[in-house]
ZARO-349705 format. One line per 4 residues: number of its first residue (from 0); their letters; for each residue x, y negated, z of N, C-alpha, C. Coordinates in Angstrom, 1 decimal. Each point is the difference from the previous one (the first is absolute). Layout:
N
NUM) a) X,Y,Z,X,Y,Z,X,Y,Z  ...
END
This chain:
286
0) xxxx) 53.0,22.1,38.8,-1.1,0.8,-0.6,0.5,0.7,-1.2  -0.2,0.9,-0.2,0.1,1.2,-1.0,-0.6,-0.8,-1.3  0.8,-0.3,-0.9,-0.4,-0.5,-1.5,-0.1,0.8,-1.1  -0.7,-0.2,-1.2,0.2,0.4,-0.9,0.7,-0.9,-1.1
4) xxxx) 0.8,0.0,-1.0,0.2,-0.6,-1.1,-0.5,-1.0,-0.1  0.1,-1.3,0.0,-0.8,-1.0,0.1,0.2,-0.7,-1.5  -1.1,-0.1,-0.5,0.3,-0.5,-1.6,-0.9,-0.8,-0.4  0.3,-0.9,1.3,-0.9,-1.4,0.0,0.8,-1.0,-0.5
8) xxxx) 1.5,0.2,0.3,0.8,-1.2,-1.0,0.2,-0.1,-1.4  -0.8,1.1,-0.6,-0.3,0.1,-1.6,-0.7,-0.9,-0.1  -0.8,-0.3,1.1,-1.3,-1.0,-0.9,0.2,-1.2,-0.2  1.2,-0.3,0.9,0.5,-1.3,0.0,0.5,-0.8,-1.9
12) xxxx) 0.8,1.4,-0.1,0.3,-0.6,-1.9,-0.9,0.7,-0.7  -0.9,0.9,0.2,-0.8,0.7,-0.6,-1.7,-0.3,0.4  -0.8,-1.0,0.1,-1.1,-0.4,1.0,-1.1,1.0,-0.4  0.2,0.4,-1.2,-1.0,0.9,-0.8,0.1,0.6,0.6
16) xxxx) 1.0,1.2,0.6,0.1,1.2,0.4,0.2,1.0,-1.2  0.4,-0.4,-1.2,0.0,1.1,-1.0,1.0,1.1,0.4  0.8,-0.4,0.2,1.2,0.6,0.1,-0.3,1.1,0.9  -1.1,-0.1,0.7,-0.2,1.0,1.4,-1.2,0.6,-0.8
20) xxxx) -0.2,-0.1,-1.2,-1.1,0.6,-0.4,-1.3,-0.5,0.6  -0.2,-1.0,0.0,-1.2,-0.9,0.6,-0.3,-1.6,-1.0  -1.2,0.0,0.0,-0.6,-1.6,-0.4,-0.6,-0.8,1.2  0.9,-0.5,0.7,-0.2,-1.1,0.9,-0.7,-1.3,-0.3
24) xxxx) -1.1,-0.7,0.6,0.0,-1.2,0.0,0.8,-1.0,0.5  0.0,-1.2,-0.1,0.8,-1.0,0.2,0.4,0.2,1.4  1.0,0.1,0.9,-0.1,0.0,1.8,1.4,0.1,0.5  -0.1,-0.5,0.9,1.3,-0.6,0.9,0.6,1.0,0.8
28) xxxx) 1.4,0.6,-0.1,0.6,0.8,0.8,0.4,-0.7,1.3  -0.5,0.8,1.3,0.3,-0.7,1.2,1.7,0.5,0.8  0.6,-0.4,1.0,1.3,0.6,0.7,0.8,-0.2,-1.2  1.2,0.0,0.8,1.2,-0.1,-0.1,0.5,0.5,-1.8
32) xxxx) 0.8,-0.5,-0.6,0.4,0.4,-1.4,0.2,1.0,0.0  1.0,0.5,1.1,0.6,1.6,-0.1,-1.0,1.2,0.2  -1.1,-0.4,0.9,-0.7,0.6,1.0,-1.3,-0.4,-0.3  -0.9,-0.6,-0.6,-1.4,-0.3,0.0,-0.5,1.0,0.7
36) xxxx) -1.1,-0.1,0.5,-1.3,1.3,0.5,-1.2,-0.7,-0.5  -0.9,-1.1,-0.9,-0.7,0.0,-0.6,-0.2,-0.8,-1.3  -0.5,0.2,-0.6,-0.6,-0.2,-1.3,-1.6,-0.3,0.3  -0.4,-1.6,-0.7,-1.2,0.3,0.2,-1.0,-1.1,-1.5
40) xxxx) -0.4,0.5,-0.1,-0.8,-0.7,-1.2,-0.7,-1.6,0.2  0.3,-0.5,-1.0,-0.4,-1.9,0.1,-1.5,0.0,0.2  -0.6,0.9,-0.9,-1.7,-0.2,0.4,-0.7,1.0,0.4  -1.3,-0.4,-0.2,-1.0,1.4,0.9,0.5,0.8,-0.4
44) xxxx) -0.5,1.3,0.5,0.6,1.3,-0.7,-1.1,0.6,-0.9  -1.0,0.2,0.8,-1.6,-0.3,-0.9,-0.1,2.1,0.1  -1.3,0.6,-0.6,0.1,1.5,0.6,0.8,0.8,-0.5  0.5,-0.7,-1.6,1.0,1.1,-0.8,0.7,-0.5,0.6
48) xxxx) 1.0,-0.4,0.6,1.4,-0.3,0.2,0.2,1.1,1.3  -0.3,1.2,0.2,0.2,0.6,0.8,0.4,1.2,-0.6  -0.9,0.6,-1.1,0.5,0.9,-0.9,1.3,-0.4,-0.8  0.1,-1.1,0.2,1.1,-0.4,-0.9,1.5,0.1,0.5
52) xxxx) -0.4,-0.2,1.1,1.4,-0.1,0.7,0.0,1.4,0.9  -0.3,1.2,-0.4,0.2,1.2,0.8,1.2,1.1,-0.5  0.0,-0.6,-1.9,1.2,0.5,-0.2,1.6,-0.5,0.4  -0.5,-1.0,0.5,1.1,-0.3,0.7,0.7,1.1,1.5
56) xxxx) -0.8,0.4,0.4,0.4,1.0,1.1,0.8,1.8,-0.2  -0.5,-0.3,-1.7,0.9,1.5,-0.4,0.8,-0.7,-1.3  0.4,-0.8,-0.6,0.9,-0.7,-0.3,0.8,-0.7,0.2  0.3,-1.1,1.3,0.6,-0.6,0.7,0.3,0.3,1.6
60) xxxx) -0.6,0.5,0.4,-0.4,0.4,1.8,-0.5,-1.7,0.3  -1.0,-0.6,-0.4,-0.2,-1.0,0.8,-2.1,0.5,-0.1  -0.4,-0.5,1.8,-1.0,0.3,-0.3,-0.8,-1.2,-0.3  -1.4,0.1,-0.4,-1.2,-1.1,0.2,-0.4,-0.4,1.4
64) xxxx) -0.6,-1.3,0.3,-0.6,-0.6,0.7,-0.7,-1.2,-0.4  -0.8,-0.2,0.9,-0.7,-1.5,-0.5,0.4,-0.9,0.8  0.2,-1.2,0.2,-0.1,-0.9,0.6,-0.4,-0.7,0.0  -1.2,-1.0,0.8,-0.4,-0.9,0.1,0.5,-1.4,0.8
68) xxxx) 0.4,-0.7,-1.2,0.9,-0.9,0.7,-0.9,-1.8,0.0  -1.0,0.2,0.5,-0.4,-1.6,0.5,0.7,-0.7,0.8  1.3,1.0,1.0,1.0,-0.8,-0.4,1.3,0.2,-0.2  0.5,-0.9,-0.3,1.0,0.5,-0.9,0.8,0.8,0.6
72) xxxx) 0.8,1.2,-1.0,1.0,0.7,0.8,1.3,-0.8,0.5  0.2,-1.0,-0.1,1.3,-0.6,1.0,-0.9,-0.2,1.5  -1.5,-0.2,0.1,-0.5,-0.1,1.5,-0.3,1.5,0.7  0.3,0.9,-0.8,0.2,1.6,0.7,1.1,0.1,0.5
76) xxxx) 1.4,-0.7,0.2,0.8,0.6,0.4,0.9,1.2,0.0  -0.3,0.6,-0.9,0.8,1.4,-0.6,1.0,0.3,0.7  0.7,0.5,0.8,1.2,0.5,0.5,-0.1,1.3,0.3  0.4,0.6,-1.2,0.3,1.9,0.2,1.4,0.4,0.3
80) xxxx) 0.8,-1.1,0.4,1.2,0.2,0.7,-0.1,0.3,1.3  -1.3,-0.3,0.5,-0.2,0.1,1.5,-0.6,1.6,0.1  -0.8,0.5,-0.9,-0.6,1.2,0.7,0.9,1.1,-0.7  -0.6,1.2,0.6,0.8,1.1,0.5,-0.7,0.7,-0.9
84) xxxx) 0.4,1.7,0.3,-0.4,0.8,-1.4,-1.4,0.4,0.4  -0.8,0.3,-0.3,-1.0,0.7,0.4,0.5,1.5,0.4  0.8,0.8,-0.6,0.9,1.4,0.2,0.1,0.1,1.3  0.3,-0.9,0.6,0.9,0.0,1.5,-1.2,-0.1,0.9
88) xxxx) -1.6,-0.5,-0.2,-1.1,0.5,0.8,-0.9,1.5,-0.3  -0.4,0.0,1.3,-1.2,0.9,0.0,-1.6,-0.5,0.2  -0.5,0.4,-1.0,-1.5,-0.7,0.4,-0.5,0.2,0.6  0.1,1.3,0.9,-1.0,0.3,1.1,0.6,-0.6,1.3
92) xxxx) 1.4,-0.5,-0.1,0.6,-0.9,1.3,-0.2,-1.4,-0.3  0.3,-0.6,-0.9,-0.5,-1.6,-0.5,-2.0,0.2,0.4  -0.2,0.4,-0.3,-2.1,0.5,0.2,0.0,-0.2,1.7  0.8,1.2,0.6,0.0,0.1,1.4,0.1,-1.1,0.9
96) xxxx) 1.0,-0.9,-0.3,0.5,-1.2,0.5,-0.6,-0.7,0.0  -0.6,-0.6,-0.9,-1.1,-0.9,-0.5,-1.2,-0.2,1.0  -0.6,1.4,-0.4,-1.2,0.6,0.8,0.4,-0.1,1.5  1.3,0.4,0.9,-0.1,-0.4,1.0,0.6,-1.2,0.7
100) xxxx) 0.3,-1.0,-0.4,0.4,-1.2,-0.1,-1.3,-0.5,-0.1  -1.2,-0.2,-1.1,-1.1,-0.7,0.4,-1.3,0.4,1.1  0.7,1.2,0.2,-0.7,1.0,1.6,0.4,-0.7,1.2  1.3,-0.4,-0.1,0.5,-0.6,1.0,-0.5,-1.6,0.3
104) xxxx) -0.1,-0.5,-0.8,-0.2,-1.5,0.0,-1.3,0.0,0.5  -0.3,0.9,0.0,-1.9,-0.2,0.5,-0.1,0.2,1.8  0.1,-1.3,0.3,0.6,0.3,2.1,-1.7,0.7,0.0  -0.1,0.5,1.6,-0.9,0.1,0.3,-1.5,-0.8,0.3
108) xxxx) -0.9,-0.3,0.1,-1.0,-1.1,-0.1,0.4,-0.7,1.8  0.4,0.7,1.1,0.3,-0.7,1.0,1.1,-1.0,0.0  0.9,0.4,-0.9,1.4,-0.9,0.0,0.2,-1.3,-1.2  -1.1,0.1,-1.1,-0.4,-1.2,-0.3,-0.4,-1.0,0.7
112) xxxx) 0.6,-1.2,-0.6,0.1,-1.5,0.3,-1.4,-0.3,0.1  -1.1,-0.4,0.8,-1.1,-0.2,-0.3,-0.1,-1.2,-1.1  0.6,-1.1,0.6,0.0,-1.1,-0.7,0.3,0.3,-1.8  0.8,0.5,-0.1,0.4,0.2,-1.6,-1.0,1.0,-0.2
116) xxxx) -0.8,1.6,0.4,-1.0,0.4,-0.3,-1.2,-1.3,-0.5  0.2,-0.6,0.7,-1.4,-1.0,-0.1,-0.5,-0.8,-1.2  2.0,-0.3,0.1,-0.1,-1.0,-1.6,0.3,0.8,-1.3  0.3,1.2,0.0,0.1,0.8,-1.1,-1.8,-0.2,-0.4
120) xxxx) -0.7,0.7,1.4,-1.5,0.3,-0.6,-0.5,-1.2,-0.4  0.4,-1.3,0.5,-1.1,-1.2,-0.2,0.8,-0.2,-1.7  0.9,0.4,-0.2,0.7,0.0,-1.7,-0.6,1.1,-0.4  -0.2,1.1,0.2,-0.6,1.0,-1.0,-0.4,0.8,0.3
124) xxxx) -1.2,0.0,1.5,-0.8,1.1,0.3,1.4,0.8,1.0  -1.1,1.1,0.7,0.0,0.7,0.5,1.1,1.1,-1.0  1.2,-0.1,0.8,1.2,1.4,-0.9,-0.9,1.6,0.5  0.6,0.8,-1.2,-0.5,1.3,0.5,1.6,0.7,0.9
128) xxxx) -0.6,1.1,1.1,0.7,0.8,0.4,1.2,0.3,-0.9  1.0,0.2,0.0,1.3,1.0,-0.6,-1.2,1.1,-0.2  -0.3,0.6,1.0,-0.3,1.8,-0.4,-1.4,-0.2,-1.5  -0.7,-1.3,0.1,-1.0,0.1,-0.8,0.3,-0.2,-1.3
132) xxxx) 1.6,-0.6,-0.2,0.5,-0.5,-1.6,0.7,1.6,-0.3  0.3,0.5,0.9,0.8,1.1,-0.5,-0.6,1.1,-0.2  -1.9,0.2,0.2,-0.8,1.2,0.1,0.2,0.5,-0.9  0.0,1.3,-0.3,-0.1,0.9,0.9,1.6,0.3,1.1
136) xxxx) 0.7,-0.6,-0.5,1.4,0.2,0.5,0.1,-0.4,1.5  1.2,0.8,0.1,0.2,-1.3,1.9,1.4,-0.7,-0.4  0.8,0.1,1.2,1.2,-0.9,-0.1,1.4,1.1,-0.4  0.0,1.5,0.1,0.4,0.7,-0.6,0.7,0.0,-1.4
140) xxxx) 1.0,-0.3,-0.8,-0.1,0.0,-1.7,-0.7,1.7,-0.4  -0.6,0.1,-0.3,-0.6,1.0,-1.1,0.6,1.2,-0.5  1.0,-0.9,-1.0,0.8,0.3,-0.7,-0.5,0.4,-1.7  0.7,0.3,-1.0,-0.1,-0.4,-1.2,-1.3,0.8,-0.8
144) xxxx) -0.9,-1.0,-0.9,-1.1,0.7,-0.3,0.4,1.5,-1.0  -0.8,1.2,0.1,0.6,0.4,-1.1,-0.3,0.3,-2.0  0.9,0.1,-0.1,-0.2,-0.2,-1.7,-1.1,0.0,-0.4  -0.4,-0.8,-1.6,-0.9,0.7,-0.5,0.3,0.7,-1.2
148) xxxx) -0.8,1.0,-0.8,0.1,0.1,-1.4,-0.2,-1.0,-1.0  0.6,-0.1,-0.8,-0.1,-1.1,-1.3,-1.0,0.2,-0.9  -0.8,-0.8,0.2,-1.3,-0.9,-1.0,0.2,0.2,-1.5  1.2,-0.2,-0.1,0.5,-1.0,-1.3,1.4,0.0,0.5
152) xxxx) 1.2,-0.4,-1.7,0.9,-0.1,0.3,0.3,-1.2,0.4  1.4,-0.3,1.0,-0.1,-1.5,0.8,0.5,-1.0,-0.9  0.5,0.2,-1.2,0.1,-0.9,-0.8,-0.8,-0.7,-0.9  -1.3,0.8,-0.4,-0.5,-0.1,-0.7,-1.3,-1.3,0.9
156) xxxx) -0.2,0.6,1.0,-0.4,-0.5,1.4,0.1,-1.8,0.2  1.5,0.6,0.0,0.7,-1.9,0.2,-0.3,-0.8,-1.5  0.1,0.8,-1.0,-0.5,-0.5,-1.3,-1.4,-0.9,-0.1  -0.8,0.7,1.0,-1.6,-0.1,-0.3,-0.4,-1.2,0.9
160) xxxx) 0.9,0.3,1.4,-0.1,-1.3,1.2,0.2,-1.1,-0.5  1.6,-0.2,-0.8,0.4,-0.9,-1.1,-0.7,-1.1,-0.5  -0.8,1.0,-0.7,-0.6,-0.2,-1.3,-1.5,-0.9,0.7  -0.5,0.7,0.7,-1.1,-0.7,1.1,0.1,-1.2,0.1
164) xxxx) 1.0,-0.2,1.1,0.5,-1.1,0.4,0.5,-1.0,-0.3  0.7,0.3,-1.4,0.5,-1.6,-0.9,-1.5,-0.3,-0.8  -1.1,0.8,-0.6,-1.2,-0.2,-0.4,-0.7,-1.8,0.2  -0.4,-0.4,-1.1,0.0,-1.3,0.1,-1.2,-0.9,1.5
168) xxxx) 0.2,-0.1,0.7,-1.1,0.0,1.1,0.3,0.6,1.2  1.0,0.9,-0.1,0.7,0.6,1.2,0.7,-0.4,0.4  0.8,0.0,1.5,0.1,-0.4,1.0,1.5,-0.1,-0.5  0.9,1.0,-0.7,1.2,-0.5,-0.6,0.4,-0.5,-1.4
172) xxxx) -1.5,-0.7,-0.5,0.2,0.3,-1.9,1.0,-1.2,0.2  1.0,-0.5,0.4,1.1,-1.0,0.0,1.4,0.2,0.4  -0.3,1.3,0.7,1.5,1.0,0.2,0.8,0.1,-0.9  1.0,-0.4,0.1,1.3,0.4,-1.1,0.3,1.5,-0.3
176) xxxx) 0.6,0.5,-0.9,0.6,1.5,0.2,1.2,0.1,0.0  0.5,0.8,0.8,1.5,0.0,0.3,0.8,1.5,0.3  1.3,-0.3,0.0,1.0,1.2,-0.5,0.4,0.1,1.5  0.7,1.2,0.8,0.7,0.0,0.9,1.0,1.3,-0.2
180) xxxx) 1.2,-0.2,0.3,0.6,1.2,-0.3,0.1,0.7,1.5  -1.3,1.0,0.0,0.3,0.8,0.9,-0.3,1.2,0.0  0.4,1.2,0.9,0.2,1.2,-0.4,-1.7,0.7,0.1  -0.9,-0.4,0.9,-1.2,0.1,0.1,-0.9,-1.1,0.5
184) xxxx) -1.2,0.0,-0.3,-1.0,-1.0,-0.1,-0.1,-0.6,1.6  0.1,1.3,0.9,0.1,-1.1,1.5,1.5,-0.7,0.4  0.7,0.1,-1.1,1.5,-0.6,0.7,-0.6,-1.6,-0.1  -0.5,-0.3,-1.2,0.2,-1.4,-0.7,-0.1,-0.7,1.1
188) xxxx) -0.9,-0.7,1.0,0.0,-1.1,0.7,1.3,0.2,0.8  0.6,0.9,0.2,1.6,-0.1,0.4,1.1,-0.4,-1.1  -0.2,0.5,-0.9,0.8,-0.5,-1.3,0.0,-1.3,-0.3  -1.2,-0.4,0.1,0.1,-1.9,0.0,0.2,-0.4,1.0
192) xxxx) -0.1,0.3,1.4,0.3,-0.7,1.7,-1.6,-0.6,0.0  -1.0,0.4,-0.4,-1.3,-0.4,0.7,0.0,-0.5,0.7  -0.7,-1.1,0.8,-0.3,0.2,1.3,-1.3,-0.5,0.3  -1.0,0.3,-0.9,-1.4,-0.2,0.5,-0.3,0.5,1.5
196) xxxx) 0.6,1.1,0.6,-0.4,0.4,1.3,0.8,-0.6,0.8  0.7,-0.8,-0.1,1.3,-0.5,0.9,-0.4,0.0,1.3  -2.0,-0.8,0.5,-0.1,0.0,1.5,0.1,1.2,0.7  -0.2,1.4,-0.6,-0.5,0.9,0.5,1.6,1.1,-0.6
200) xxxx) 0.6,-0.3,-0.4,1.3,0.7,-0.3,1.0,-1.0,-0.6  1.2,-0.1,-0.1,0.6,-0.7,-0.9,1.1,1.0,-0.8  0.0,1.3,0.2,0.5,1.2,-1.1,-0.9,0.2,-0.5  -0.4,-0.3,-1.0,-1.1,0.5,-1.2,0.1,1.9,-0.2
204) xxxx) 1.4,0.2,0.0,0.8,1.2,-0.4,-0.7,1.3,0.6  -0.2,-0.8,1.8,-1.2,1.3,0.7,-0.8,0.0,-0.4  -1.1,-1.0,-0.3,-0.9,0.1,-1.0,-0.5,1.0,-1.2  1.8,-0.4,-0.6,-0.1,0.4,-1.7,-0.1,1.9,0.7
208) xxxx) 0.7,0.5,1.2,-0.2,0.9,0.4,-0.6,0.9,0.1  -1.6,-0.7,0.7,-1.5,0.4,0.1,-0.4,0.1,-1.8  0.0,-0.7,-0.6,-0.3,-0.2,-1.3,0.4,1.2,-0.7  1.6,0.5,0.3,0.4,1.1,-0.9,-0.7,1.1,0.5
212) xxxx) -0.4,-0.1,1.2,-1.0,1.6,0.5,-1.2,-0.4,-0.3  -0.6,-0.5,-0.2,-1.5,-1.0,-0.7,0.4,0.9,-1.6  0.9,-0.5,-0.6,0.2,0.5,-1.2,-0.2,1.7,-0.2  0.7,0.3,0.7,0.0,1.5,0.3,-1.6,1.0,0.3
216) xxxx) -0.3,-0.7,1.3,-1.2,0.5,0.6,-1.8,-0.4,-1.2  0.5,-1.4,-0.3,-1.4,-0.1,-0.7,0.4,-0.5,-1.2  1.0,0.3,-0.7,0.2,-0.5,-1.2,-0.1,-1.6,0.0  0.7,-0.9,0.6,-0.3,-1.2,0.0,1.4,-0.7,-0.6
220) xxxx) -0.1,-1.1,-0.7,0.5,-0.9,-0.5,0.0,-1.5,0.2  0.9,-0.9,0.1,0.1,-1.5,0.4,-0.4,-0.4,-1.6  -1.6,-0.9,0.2,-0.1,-0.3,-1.4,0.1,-1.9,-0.1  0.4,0.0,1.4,-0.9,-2.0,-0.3,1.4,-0.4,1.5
224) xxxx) 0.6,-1.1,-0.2,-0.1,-0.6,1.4,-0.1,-2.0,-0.8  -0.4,0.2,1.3,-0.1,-2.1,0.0,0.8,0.0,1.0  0.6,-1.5,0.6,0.3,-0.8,1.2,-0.4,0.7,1.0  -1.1,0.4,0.2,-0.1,1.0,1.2,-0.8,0.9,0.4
228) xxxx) -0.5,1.0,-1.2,-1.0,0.9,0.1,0.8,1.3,-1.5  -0.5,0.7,0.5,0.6,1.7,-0.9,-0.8,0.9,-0.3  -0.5,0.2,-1.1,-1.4,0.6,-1.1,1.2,1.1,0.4  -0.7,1.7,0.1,0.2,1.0,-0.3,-0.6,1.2,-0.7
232) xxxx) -0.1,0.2,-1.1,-0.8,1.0,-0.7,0.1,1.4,0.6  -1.3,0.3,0.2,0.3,1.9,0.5,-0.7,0.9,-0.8  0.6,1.1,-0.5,-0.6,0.9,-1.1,-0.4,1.2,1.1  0.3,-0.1,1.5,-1.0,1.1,0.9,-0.1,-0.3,0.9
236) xxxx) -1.1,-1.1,0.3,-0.4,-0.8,1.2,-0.8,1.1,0.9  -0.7,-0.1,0.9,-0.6,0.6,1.0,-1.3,0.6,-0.2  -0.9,1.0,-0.3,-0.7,0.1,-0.3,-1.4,0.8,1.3  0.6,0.0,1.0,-0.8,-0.1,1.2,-0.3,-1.1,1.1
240) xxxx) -0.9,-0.4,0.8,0.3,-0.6,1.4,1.3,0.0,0.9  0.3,1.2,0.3,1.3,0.7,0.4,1.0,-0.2,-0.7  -0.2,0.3,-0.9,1.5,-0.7,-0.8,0.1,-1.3,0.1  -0.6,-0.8,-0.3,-0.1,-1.3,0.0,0.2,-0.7,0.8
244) xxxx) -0.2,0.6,1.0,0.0,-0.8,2.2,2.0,0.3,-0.5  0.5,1.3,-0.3,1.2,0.5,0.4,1.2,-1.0,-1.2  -1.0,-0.8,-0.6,1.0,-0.6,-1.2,-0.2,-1.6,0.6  -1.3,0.1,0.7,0.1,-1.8,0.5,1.0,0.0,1.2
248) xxxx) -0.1,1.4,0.9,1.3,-0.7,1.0,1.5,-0.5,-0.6  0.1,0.3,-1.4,1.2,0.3,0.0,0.1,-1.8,-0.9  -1.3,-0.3,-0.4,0.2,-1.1,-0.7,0.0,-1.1,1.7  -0.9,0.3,0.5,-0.2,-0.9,1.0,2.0,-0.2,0.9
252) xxxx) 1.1,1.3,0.1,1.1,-0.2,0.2,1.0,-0.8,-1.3  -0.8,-0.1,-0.8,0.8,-0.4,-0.9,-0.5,-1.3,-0.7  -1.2,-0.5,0.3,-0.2,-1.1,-0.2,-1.5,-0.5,0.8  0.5,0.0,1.6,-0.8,-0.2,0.8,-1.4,-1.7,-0.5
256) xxxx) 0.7,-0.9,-0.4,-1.2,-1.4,-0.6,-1.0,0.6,-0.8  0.2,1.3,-0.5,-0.9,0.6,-0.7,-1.5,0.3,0.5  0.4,0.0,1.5,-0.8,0.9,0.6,-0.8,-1.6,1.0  1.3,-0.4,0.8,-0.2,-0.9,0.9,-0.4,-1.4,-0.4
260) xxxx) 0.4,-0.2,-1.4,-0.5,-1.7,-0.6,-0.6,0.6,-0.9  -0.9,1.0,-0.6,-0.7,0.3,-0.9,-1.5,-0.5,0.7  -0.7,1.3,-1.0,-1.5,-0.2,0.1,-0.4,1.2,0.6  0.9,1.5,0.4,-0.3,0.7,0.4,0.0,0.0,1.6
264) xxxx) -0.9,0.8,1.2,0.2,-0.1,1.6,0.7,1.3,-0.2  0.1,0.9,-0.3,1.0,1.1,0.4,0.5,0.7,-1.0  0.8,0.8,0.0,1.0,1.0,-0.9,-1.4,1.0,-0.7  -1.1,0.2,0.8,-1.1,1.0,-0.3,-0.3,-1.2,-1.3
268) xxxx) -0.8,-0.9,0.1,-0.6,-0.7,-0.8,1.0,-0.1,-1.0  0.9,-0.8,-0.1,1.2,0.2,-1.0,0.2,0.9,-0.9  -0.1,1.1,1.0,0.6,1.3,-0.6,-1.4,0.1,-1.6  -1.2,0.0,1.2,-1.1,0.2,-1.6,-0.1,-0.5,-0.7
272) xxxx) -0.2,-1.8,0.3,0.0,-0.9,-0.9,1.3,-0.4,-1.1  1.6,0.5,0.4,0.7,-0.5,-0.6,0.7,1.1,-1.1  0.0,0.8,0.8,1.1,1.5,-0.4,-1.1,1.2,-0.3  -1.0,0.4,0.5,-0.8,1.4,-0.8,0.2,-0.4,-1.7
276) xxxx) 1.0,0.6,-0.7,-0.9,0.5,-1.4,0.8,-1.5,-0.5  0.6,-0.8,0.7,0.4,-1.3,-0.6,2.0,0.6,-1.0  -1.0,-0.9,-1.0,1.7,0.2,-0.7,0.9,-0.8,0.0  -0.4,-1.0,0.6,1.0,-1.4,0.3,0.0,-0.1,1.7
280) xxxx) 1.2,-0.3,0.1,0.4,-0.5,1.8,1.2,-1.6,0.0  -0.9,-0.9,0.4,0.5,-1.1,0.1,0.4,-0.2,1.5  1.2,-0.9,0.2,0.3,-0.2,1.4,0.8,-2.1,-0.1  -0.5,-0.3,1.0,-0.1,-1.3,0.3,0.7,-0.1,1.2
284) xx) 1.4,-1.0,-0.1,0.8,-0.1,1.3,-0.6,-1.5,0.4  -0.5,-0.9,1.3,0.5,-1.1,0.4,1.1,-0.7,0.1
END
């Protein structure tokens, strides 16, 4: 993977970060001596600690993220030795794949097992059709939503999601804040070896892929990951029905539990309820 300068082993004799032109709180550099890929703070990060650590991204090249670690980062598994660059995918081929891969898994209603139909429903109801999760869509991929105009700048954006989110009562006010030295905001879950999506991919890097055209298309930014879910801030989310159906296929290829172990029955509902006008997109792997 394509690196930048990595000037995470300053922090090691330097914890402050002065030296990089930063006031760090107390926090533990992660990887290898020669090689770290994170930095991450001992306590909450709380809402300032997000402004705080942005000059880090034009003084050092390391970016911000949150973490929420109930549990601990040695039960994440970290191996960014394993994934690949994000450079070397295309999002609208990692999207494609996806999307026809869980097209495929859907046999026809004659060639199901009745017996296993039976005991799925007497566990959780009546499944819907493939064609009814994927409305308006069919089994076709789509292909990529297009852009929006920017709201707001996407930094300022991820600042505000941030800020939200560590807020005392909210859902991450326990999130650590953390450093990553990477060249853009969708590399990071490749730069540490993620693997919150492991059941549904184990290259994070295709992922980080979709993310860098996410970045591009709607100004979006990786502002949060836990164990196994990924906060994304967007500064030009969807601001039609239509738009919104064309941004859920692409979430639905890219993090299908969203759709299928959620609370929504189709990509339509989804699309209204989750993505119109929404400035945050969360994704949840099993």
């Amino acid at each position: 993977m394509a690196m930048i300068p990595n000037q995470l082993p300053k922090l090691a004799s330097d914890p402050t970060g002065r030296s990089l032109g930063l006031d760090l709180p107390p926090g533990t550099v992660t990887g290898p001596a020669d090689a770290p890929y994170l930095w991450s703070g001992d306590g909450p990060a709380g809402p300032t600690a997000w402004a705080a650590l942005r000059p880090a991204a034009r003084t050092a090249g390391l970016l911000p993220v949150l973490l929420d670690v109930n549990r601990d980062l040695d039960e994440w598994e970290l191996e960014p030795q394993r994934m690949s660059d994000p450079a070397d995918h295309e999002a609208d081929e990692v999207l494609a794949g996806f999307w026809e891969y869980y097209a495929a898994s859907e046999t026809p209603e004659e060639e199901r097992n009745p017996r296993v139909t039976s005991a799925v429903e007497d566990l959780f109801g009546k499944q819907p059709e493939y064609a009814e999760t994927v409305a308006p869509f069919t089994t076709g991929w789509p292909g990529l939503a297009p852009a929006q105009p920017l709201a707001t700048d996407p930094d300022r954006a991820a600042a505000t999601v941030a800020e939200m989110l560590t807020e005392p009562g909210f859902w991450l006010d326990e999130a650590r804040p953390a450093l990553v030295p990477a060249r853009r905001s969708a590399d990071i879950p490749a730069v540490i070896g993620w693997g919150g999506p492991l059941n549904h991919e184990n290259d994070v890097a295709r992922l980080c892929a979709v993310l860098r055209s996410w970045e591009d298309r709607f100004g979006a930014r990786v502002v949060a990951l836990t164990f196994d879910q990924l906060v994304v801030s967007v500064a030009a989310p969807p601001r039609t029905p239509e738009e919104a159906e064309a941004v859920a296929a692409e979430h639905f290829a890219f993090c299908p539990d969203n759709i299928t172990q959620g609370s929504y029955d189709s990509l339509r509902e989804y699309a209204e309820k989750a993505l119109l006008d929404a400035p945050v997109w969360s994704f949840w792997w099993d």
